[in-house]
Structures are given as C-alpha cells and as structure tokens.
C-alpha positions in Angstrom: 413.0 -27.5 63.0 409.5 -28.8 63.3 407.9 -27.9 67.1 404.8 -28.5 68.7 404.1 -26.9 72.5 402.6 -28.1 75.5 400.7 -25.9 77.5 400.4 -26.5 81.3 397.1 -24.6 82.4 395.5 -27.7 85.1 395.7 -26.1 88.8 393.1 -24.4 90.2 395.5 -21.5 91.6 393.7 -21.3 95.7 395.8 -18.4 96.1 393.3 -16.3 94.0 390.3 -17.4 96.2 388.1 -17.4 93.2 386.4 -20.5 92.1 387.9 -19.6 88.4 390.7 -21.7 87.1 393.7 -20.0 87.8 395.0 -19.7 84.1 391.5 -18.1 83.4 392.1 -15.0 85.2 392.1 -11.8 82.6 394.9 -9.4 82.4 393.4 -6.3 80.5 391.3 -8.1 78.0 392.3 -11.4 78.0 392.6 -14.4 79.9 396.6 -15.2 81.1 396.5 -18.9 79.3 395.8 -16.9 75.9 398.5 -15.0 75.8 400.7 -17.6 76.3 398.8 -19.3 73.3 398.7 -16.6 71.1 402.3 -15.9 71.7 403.3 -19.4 70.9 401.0 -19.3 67.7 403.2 -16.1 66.5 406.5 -18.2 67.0 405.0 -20.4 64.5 405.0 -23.2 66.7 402.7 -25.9 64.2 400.3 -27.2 67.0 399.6 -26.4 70.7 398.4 -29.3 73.4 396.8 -27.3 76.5 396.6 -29.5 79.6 393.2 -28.8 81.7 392.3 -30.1 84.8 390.0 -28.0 87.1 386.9 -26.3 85.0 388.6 -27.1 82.2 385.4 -26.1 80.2 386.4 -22.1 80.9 389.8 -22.8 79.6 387.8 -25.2 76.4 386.4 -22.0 75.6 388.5 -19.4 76.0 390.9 -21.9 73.8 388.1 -22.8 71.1 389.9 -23.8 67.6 393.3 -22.6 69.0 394.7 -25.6 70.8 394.2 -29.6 71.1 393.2 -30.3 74.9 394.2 -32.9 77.3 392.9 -33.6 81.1 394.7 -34.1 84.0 392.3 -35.8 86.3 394.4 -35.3 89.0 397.6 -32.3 89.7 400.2 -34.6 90.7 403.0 -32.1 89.3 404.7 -30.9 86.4 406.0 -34.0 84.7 402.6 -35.7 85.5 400.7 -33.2 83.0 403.3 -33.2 80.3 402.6 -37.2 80.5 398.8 -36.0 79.9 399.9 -35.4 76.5 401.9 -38.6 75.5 399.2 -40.1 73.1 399.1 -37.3 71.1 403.1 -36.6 70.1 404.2 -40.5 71.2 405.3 -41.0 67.4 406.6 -37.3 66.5 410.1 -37.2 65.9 410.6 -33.3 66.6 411.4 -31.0 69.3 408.3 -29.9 72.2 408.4 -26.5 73.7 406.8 -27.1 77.0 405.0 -23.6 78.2 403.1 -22.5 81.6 399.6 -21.1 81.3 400.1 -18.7 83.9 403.1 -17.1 82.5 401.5 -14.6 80.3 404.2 -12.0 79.6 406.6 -14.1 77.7 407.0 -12.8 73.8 406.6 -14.3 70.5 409.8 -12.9 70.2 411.5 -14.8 73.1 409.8 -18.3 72.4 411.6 -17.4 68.8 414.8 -16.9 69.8 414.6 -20.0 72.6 413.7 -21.9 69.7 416.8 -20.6 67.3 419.1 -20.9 70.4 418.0 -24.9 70.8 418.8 -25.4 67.0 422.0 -23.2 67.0 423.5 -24.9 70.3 422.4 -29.0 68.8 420.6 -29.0 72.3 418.4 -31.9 73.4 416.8 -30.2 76.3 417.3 -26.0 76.4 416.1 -24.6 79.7 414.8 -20.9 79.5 416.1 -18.7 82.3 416.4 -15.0 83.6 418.3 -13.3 85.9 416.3 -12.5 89.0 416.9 -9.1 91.1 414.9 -10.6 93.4 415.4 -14.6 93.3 413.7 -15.8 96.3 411.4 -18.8 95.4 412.2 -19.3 92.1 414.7 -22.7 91.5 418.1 -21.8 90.8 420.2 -22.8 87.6 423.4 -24.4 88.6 426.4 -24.6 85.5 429.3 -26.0 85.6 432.8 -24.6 84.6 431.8 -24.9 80.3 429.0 -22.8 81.5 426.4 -25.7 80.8 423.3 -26.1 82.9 424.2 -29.2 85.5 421.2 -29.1 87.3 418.3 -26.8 89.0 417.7 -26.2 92.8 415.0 -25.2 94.1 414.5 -22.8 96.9 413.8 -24.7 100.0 416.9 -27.3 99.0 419.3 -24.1 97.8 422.5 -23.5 99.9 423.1 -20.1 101.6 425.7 -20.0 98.7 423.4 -21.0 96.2 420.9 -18.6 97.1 423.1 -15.7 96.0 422.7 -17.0 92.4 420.4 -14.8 90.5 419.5 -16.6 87.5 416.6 -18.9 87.9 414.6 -21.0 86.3 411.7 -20.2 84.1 409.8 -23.9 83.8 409.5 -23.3 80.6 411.8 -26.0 78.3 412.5 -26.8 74.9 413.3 -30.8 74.4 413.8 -33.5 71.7 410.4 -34.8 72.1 411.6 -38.5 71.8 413.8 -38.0 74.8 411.4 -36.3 76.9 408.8 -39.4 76.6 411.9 -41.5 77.0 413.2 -40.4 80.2 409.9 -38.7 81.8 408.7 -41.9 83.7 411.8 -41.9 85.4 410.9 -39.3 87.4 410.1 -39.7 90.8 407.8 -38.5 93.7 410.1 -38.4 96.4 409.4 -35.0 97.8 407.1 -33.2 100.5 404.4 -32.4 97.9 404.6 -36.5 96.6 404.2 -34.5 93.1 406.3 -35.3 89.8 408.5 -32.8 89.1 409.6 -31.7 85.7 412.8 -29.9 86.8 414.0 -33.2 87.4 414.1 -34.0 83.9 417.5 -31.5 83.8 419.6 -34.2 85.8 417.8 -37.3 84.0 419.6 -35.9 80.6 422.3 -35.1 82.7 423.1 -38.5 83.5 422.6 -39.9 79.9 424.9 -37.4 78.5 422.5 -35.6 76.6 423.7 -31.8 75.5 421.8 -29.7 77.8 421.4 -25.5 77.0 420.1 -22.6 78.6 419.0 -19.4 77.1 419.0 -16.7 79.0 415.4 -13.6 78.8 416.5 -10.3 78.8 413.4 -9.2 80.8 413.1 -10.8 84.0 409.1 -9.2 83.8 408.7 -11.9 80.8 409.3 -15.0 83.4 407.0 -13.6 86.3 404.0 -15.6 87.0 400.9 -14.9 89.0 399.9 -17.1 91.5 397.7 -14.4 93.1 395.5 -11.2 93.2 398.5 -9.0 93.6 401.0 -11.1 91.6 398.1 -10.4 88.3 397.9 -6.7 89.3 401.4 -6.3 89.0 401.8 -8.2 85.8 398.8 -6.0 84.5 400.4 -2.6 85.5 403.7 -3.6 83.9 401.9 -4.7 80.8 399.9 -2.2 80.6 403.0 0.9 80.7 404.5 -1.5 78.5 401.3 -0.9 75.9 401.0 2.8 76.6 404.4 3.8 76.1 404.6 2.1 73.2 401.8 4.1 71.6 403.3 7.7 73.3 406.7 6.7 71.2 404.3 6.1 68.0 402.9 9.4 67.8 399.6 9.0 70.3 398.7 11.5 72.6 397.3 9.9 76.0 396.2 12.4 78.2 396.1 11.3 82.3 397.5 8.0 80.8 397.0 6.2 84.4 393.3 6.2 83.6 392.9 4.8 80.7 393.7 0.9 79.4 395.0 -0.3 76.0 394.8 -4.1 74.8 397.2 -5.7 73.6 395.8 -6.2 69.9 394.6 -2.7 69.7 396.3 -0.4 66.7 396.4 3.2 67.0 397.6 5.1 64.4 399.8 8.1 65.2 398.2 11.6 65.5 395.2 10.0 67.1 393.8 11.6 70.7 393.1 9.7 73.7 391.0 11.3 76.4 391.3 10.5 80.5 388.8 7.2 81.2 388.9 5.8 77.9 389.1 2.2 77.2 390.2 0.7 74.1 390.6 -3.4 73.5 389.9 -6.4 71.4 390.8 -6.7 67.6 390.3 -2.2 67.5 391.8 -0.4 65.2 391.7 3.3 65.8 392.6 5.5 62.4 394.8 8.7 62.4 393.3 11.7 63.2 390.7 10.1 65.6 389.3 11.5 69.4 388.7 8.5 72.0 387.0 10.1 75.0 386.7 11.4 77.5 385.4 8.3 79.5 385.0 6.3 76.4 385.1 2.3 75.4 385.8 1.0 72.1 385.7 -3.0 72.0 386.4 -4.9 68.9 385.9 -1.7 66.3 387.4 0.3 64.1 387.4 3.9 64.4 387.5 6.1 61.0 390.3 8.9 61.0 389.1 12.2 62.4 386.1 10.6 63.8 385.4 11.8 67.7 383.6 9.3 70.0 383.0 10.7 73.6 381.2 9.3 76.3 380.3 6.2 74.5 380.4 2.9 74.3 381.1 1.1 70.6 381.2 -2.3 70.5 381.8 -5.2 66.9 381.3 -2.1 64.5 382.5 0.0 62.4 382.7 4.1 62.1 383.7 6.1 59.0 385.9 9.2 58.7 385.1 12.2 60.5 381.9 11.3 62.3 381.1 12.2 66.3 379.6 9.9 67.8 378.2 10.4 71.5 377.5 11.5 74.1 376.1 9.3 75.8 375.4 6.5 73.2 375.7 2.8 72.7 376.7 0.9 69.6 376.6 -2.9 69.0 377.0 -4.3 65.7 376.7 -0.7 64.0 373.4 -0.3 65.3 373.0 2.1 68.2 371.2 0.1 71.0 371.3 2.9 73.2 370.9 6.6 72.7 370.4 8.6 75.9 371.1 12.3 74.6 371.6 11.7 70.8 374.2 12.1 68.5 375.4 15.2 66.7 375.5 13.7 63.5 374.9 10.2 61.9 377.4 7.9 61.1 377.9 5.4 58.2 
C-alpha cells in the first residue's frame, strides 16, 4: 500500500507565550514537528507534505530535505490545512496518513501498525484512537453496535453520558486519498470558532457508506499533545524515563539518573558509565566500556570504549579507545577550542 503523510504544523500555539511556532518548541534535543517527521520517515511512509503557516521559515529549517512544504496563509482549521496540500497529491491514487506536528510521542511503530490495520480492515478512512484515563477535552469516538466508528464528539457538544467514554480521538487519520479530496469541501464552518474541522470528515464517509476503522494506541502518552509550557514538560519527563530506562535495562549504569538527559538518537553500548549532570544527544554513539561525566556533554560524537570524558564538553568529533579527555575542556570538530586545565593525555 503506497502512503504519503500530511503533516499539520501551521498554528502559532499562544498558549506557550513565545513568539516561536508552536511545533518548533524542543523536547530534549529536538524540535516536536521532527519527531513526528522522523517517526513517519521510519514507517516508510514515501513522502511527507508539512503544512506551515506562522514563521514557517523555523519549521523550513528545522525540516530541510526531509519534507515538501505548503502554507496556510490563514488557520481556519483542520480540514482548511489538509486542503493546503491538494495540488500536490490531487492525481495520487493511494492512501494519506494525515499527522499533527505537535504530537511528538507517537512511534514509528504505531504509524506501522495504523497503517497495517487500514490495509487489513479494507478501510477508507481509519481513525487512530486511545483510551483516555483522563478524557476531558479530547473528542470522543462514538461506535455503533459492529463496533464501527459512527462519528466523533467533541467535548463541549458530548452528553453527560458521552463524557464517560474513555476512548478519544487522536486527530491523526489514515484515508484513501481520493476520497478525502472528494469529500473535504464539504465540510463546513458552522461552529463558534467559524473553523473547518477535519473530524467532520468521519460523518461525511459515514453518510456515503464508506468502511470506516479505528485502531486503537496502547499508550495513551503516544496521543498527548502540548499546547503549553507544562503540557511539553510533561511530555519531556515521560520521554525522557522512557529513554533512561531503556538504557538501565541494556546494561548502562546512570548514576542520580534525574540529572542527567539522553536523546533520543543517542546509542550506548552496555557496560558504559554515566556520571550525575551529564548530557548526551544528537547522532552520539557512546562505545562499551566508556565514563560520561560527572557534569559532562557529548553532542553529535562518538565516544571510543573505555575512554573517560569528565567535565567536558565534546561536540561533531570523534574519540578513540581508552583516552581521558577533560577536565575542563572543549572539543569541536576534534580540535580542542578550549582547554582551561589541560588534558591528561592526548587523544586521536
């Protein structure tokens, strides 16, 4: 099944009170809208439109050579920005996965198995949902008694009964690309916000009798967005355990793990030490054997096994086996650009 993704990254996100676009803001090392990119990339999905609106020259770079780029001139809602993209997929015959830039913990692995679902289930339009401990403000699926998706509520229109469903949706849709373009100008603006909603796309195929799906996240975590300061620190922190447990299970030792911060792409082999303070993101690849810290970055570098790098900073370079570098030392492109106290020994 051939599938190409929108990305919706326009809004300016005024809850954050930062002139940044909202899809801009960083958790841990990189920017929310690229690890929704990234994510989609490792699904395999063939080619990614991102829709920008407000400074969409941050999100331009952050994006460079990863994605094609629309503009939404104005945020008139969902189904407005997926329109953004209509002259680029008008003639292609396969299925779009439509993602939101601000919903950066969502797996490779889950944008997989949405996309195996929608082939296994013949779907023309799969909704990907969770089930919310806590469902206030999210829209809430409605199925019938076949257990298909009738239609989505959305908070302020939910019934007290309604509002006791848990599973919710996640915005995030997987639809024969045809249809969508088909039925999308039906949609109308006939709410408070005069916006063009996407959900309403659920009761347009609805009413045509198109097979409508739903697959359901595990991880309610994946489907939580960040709409402000607190919202990203949260997402962060769960991330971030997420990371660091991962590495404990492999083999890594973390001391006073609550003070130090793994990336996402980092690799740490197992039987490697990492020392309170000690920050390690970017492409880095630490070998076996090696000594991060204390109070310690490495950015973009490979570390050789057994090598000990303490109170230092080590940034696009590379260090061979069993070297110490630090204390108190910069490297930049394997050329020390700072050396306050010197090194105990040299390093290749």
């Amino acid at each position: 099944m051939e599938v190409k993704a929108i990305v919706l990254a326009a809004g300016k996100g005024t809850r954050m009170h930062t002139e940044l676009p909202k899809c801009a803001h960083q958790i841990i090392d990189k920017a929310m809208v690229e690890y929704v990119v990234d994510s989609l990339r490792a699904a395999k999905v063939e080619e990614i439109i991102t829709v920008v609106g407000y400074k969409k020259e941050v999100l331009e770079s952050i994006l460079a050579r990863k994605t094609k780029f629309v503009y939404q001139a104005e945020q008139l809602g969902t189904a407005h920005a997926v329109l953004m993209a209509e002259h680029l997929l008008r003639d292609f015959k396969g299925t779009t996965l439509i993602a939101i830039g601000d919903m950066p913990m969502i797996t490779s692995e889950t944008y997989s198995q949405l996309i195996e679902y929608h082939a296994q289930t013949d779907a023309d339009l799969t909704v990907l949902t969770t089930n919310h401990p806590e469902p206030f403000g999210y829209g809430r699926i409605i199925r019938n008694q076949n257990r298909d998706i009738e239609r989505i509520v959305e908070e302020k229109d939910c019934t007290e009964e309604q509002k006791k469903i848990t599973e919710i949706n996640s915005s995030i849709y997987l639809v024969d690309n045809q249809k969508l373009f088909a039925s999308i100008n039906e949609i109308k603006s006939n709410n408070r916000q005069n916006e063009y909603y996407l959900t309403d796309i659920v009761r347009i195929f609805r009413e045509k009798g198109f097979r409508i799906s739903g697959y359901t996240a595990e991880d309610y975590w994946e489907i939580s967005g960040a709409n402000d300061k607190y919202q990203l620190m949260q997402i962060e922190n769960y991330l971030q355990d997420k990371i660091i447990k991962k590495h404990l299970l492999s083999g890594v030792t973390i001391h006073n793990p609550r003070t130090v911060v793994i990336g996402i792409e980092a690799e740490i082999e197992s039987g490697c030490f990492i020392l309170p303070g000690s920050i390690i993101v970017g492409n880095s690849r630490i070998k076996k054997g090696a000594v991060i810290g204390p109070h310690t970055e490495i950015n973009n570098s490979q570390i050789g096994q057994g090598t000990l790098v303490r109170y230092s900073r080590v940034k696009d370079s590379d260090i061979s086996e069993d070297k110490t570098v630090g204390p108190f030392v910069d490297v930049l492109d394997n050329e020390i650009i700072n050396q306050k106290f010197g090194m105990r020994k040299d390093f290749d």
